[in-house]
C-alpha positions in Angstrom: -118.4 26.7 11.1 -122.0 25.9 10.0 -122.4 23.6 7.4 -125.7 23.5 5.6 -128.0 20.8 4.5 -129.5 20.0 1.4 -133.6 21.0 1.3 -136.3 20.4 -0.9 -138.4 23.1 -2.5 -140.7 23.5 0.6 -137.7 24.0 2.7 -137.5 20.5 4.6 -134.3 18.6 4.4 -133.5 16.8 1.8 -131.5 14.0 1.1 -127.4 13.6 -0.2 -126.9 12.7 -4.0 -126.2 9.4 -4.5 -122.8 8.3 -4.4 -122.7 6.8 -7.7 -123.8 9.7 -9.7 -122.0 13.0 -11.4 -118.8 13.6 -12.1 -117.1 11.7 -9.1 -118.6 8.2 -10.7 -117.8 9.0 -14.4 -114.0 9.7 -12.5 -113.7 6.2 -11.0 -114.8 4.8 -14.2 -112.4 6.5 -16.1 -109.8 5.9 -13.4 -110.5 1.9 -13.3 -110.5 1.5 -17.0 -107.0 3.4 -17.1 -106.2 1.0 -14.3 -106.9 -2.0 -16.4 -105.3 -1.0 -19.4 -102.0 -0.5 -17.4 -102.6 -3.8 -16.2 -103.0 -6.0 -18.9 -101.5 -4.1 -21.9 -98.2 -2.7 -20.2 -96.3 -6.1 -20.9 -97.3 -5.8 -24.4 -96.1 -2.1 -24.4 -92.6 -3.5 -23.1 -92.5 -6.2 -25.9 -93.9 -4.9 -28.6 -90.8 -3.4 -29.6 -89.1 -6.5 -29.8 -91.5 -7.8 -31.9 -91.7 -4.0 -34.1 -87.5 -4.6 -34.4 -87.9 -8.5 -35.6 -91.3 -7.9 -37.8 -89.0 -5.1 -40.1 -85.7 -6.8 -40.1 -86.5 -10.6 -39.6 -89.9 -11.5 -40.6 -90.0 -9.3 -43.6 -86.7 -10.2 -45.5 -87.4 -13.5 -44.3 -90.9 -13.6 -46.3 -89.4 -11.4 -49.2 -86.6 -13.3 -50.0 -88.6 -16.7 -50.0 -90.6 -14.3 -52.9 -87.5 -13.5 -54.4 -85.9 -17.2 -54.9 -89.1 -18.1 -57.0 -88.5 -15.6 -59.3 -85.4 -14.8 -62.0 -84.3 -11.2 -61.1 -80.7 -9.4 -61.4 -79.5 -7.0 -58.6 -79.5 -4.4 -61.2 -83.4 -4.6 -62.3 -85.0 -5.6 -59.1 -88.1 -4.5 -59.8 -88.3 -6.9 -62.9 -89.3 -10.2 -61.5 -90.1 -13.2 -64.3 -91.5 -15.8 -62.3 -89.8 -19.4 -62.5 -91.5 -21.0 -59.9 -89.1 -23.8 -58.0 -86.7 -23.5 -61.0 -84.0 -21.7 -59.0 -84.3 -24.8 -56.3 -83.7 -27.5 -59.1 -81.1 -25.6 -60.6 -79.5 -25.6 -57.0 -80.0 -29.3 -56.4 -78.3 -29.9 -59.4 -75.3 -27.6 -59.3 -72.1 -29.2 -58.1 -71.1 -25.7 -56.3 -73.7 -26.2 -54.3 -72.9 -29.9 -52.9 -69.2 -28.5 -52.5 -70.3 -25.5 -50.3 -72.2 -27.6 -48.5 -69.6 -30.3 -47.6 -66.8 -27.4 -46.9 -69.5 -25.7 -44.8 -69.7 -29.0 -43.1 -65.8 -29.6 -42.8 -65.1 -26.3 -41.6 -67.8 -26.0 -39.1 -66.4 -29.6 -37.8 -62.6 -28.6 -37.7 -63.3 -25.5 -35.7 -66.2 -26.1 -33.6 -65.1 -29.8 -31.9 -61.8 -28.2 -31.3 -62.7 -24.9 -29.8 -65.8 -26.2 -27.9 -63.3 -28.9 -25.9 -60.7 -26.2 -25.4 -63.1 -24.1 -24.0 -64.8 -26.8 -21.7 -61.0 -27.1 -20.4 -60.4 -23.9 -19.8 -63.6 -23.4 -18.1 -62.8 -26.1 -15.9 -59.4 -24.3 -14.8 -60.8 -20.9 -14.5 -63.7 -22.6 -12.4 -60.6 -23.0 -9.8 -59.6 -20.3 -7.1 -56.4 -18.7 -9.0 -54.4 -15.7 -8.8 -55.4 -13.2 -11.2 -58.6 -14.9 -12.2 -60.3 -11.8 -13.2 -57.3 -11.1 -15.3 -56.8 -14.4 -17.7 -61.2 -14.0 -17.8 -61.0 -10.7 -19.3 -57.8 -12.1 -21.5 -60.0 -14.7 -22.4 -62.9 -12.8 -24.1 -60.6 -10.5 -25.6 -60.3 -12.1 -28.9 -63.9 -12.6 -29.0 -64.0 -8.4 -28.9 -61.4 -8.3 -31.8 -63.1 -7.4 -35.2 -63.3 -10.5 -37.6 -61.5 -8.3 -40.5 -58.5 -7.6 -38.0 -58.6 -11.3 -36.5 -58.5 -12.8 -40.4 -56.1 -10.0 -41.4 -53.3 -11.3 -38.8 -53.7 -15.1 -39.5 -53.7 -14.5 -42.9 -50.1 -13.0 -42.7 -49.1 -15.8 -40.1 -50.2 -18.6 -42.4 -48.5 -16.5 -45.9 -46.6 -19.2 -47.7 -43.4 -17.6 -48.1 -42.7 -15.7 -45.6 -45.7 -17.0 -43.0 -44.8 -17.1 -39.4 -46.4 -20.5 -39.2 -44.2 -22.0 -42.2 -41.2 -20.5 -40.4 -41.8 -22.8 -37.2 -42.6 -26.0 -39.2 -39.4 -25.6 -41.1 -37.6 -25.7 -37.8 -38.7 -28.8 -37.1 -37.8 -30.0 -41.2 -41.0 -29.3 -42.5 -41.5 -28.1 -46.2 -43.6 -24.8 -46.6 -47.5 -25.2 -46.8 -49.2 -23.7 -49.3 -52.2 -23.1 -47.2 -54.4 -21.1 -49.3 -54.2 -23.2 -52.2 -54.3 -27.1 -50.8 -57.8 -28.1 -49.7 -57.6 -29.2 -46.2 -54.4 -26.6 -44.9 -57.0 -24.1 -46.6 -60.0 -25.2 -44.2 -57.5 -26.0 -41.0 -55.8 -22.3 -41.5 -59.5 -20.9 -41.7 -60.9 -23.0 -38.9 -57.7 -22.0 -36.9 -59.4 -18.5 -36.5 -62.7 -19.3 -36.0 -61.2 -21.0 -32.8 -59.2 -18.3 -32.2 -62.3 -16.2 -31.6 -64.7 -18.1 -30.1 -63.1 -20.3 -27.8 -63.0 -17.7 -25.2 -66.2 -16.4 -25.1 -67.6 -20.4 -24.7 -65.2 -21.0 -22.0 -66.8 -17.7 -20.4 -70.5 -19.7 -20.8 -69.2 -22.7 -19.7 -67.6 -21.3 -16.4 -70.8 -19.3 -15.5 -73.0 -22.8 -15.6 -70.1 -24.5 -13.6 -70.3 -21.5 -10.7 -74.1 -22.1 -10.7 -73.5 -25.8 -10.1 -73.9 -26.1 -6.1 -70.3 -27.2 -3.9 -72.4 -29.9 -1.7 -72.0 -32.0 -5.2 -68.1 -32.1 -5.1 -67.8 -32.4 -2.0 -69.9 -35.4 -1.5 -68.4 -36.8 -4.7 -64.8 -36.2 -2.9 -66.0 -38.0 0.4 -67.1 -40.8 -1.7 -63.0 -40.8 -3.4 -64.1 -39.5 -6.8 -60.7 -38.0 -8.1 -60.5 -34.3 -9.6 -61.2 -35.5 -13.1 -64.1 -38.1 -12.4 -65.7 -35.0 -10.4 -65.3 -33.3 -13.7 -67.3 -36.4 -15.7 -70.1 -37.4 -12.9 -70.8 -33.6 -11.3 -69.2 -30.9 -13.9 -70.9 -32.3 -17.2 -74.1 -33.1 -16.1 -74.1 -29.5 -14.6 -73.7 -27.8 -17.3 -75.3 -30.1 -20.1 -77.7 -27.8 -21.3 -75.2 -24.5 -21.3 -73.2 -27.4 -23.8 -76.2 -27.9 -25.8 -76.6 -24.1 -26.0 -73.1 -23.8 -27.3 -73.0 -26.8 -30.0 -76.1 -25.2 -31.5 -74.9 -21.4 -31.4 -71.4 -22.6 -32.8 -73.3 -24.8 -36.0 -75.4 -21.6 -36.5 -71.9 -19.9 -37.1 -70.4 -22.7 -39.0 -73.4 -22.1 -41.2 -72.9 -18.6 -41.7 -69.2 -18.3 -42.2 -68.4 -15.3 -44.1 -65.9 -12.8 -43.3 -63.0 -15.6 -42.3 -62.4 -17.2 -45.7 -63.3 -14.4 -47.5 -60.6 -12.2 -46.2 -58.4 -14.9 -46.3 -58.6 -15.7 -49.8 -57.3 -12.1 -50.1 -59.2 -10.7 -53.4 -61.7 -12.6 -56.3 -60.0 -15.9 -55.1 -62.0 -15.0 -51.5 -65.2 -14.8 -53.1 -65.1 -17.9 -54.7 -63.3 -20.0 -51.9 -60.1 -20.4 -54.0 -59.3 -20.9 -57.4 -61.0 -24.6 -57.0 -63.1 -23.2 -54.6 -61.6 -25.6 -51.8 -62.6 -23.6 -49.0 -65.6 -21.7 -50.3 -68.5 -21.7 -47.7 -72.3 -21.4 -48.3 -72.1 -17.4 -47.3 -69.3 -17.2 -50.1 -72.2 -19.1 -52.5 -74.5 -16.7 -51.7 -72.2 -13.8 -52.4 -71.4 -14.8 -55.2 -74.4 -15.5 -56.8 -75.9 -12.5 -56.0 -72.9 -9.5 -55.9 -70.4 -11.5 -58.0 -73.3 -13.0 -61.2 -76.0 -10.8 -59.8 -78.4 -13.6 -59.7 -80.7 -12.1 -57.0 -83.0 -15.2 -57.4 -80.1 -18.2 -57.3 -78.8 -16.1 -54.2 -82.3 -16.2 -52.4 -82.2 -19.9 -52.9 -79.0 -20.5 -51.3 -80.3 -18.4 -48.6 -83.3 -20.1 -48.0 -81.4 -23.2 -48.6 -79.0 -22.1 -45.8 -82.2 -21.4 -43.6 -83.5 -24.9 -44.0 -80.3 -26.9 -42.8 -80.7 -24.8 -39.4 -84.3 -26.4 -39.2 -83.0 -29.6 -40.0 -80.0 -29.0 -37.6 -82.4 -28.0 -35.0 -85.0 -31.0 -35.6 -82.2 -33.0 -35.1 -80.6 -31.5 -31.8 -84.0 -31.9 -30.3 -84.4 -35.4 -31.1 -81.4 -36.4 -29.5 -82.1 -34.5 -26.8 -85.3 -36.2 -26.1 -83.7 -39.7 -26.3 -80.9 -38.5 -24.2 -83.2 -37.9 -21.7 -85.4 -40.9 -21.8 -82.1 -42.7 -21.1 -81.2 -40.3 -18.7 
């Protein structure tokens, strides 16, 4: 097949277009700045709805209710605002529910988390072992982790009835009187902290074997050639394996401790639930913030205690990092 040649008017041969001109260049430039784009802006096309998700239903409420607690407002009128500036803090600082929220918030989240956080290091620690039926007690194990809070606080609540409670049964085998457990302070806080165990112990156990498997055998087994027993493998190799995973936990668990909710209040079982008990004795900083703002309707006093709530998890963090840091400058 002939192919032909460019010419020039007077019929001599002429020369090709240049490479970079017409429709082929404008296509590789539209083709490299495509290229580019894909480049450099797909990762923020695969976060950005992370940040879309956390910008509407973190950052926003977050900002709004700081806007809120500066301001008197009812949950019925909240598009009346009358602005009180850091009233509704002073009022806080100053209100004895407050300081008693606060210390049960701190009781609680002490009675259930040291408990269930050494439980589940110890039953980490046996799961980490070769055993029959190990897939079975892991699965048992995060079961009551799965179980809905209103069904776990439901059961205990009937176990730990005063009259005709499980729990009393058993003590009276043993000549003890019944407790009333709802109504006395501290069998209040033990009987709530008692499921708050319940549920959580497992699924930290779960954490706490998955840093253990990552921990590499050439450390045991050189701690066993140098005669380190099973449990001072578990202080000089197992702890140090998994300090950070143990960190993770003691912060996640006094985030929860702060937020305690749904455990007291079901098991105060009606008005008494809201308020933490008729003195409230058990009544957390959640049930504060309830009941100041679907209880009194004080929209402004509850955005307080929120924000309140918020702070002591700065503080709490501050503080786990400081530690942290002198830990590992003796370290």
């Amino acid at each position: 097949m002939a192919i032909s040649t460019p010419t020039t008017p007077d019929g001599a041969p002429g020369a090709a277009p240049p490479a970079g001109s017409g429709t082929g260049a404008e296509h590789q430039r539209r083709s490299t700045l495509l290229h580019r784009l894909d480049v450099r802006g797909a990762p923020y096309a695969f976060v950005a709805p992370f940040f879309v998700v956390f910008a509407a239903f973190s950052f926003y409420p977050l900002i709004y209710t700081s806007w809120i607690s500066l301001h008197r407002v009812e949950l019925s009128t909240l598009n009346l605002m009358e602005w009180v500036g850091f009233d509704n803090y002073t009022a806080l600082w100053e209100d004895d529910r407050f300081w008693n929220a606060l210390l049960n918030t701190f009781t609680i989240g002490v009675l259930s988390t040291v408990p269930q956080l050494l439980m589940a290091l110890g039953l980490a620690h046996l799961l980490n072992y070769r055993l029959r039926g190990s897939t079975f007690f892991r699965v048992a194990a995060l079961t009551p982790y799965a179980t809905s809070v209103g069904a776990a606080a439901l059961v205990f609540t009937m176990l730990f009835e005063r009259d005709f409670g499980m729990i009393n049964w058993m003590l009276s085998l043993v000549g003890v009187d019944n407790v009333d457990w709802e109504n006395n302070k501290w069998a209040a806080q033990t009987a709530i902290s008692t499921i708050v165990i319940w549920r959580w112990t497992g699924y930290n156990a779960l954490l706490y074997l998955a840093a253990m498997q990552a921990i590499p055998r050439d450390r045991y087994e050189a701690a066993a050639i140098d005669g380190a027993s099973r449990w001072q493998q578990f202080l000089t190799v197992t702890i140090p394996g998994i300090r950070s995973t143990i960190v993770f936990t003691i912060v996640l668990s006094t985030i929860g401790a702060t937020q305690l909710f749904g455990e007291p209040l079901i098991f105060g079982q009606g008005p008494n639930g809201i308020t933490g008990g008729a003195d409230n004795q058990y009544q957390t900083l959640g049930l504060l913030l309830y009941e100041e703002g679907w209880k009194n309707y004080q929209m402004g006093r509850a955005a307080t205690v929120a924000w309140a709530m918020f702070l002591l998890l700065i503080v709490v963090f501050v503080v786990q990092r400081l530690v942290a840091r002198v830990t590992a400058r003796k370290g």
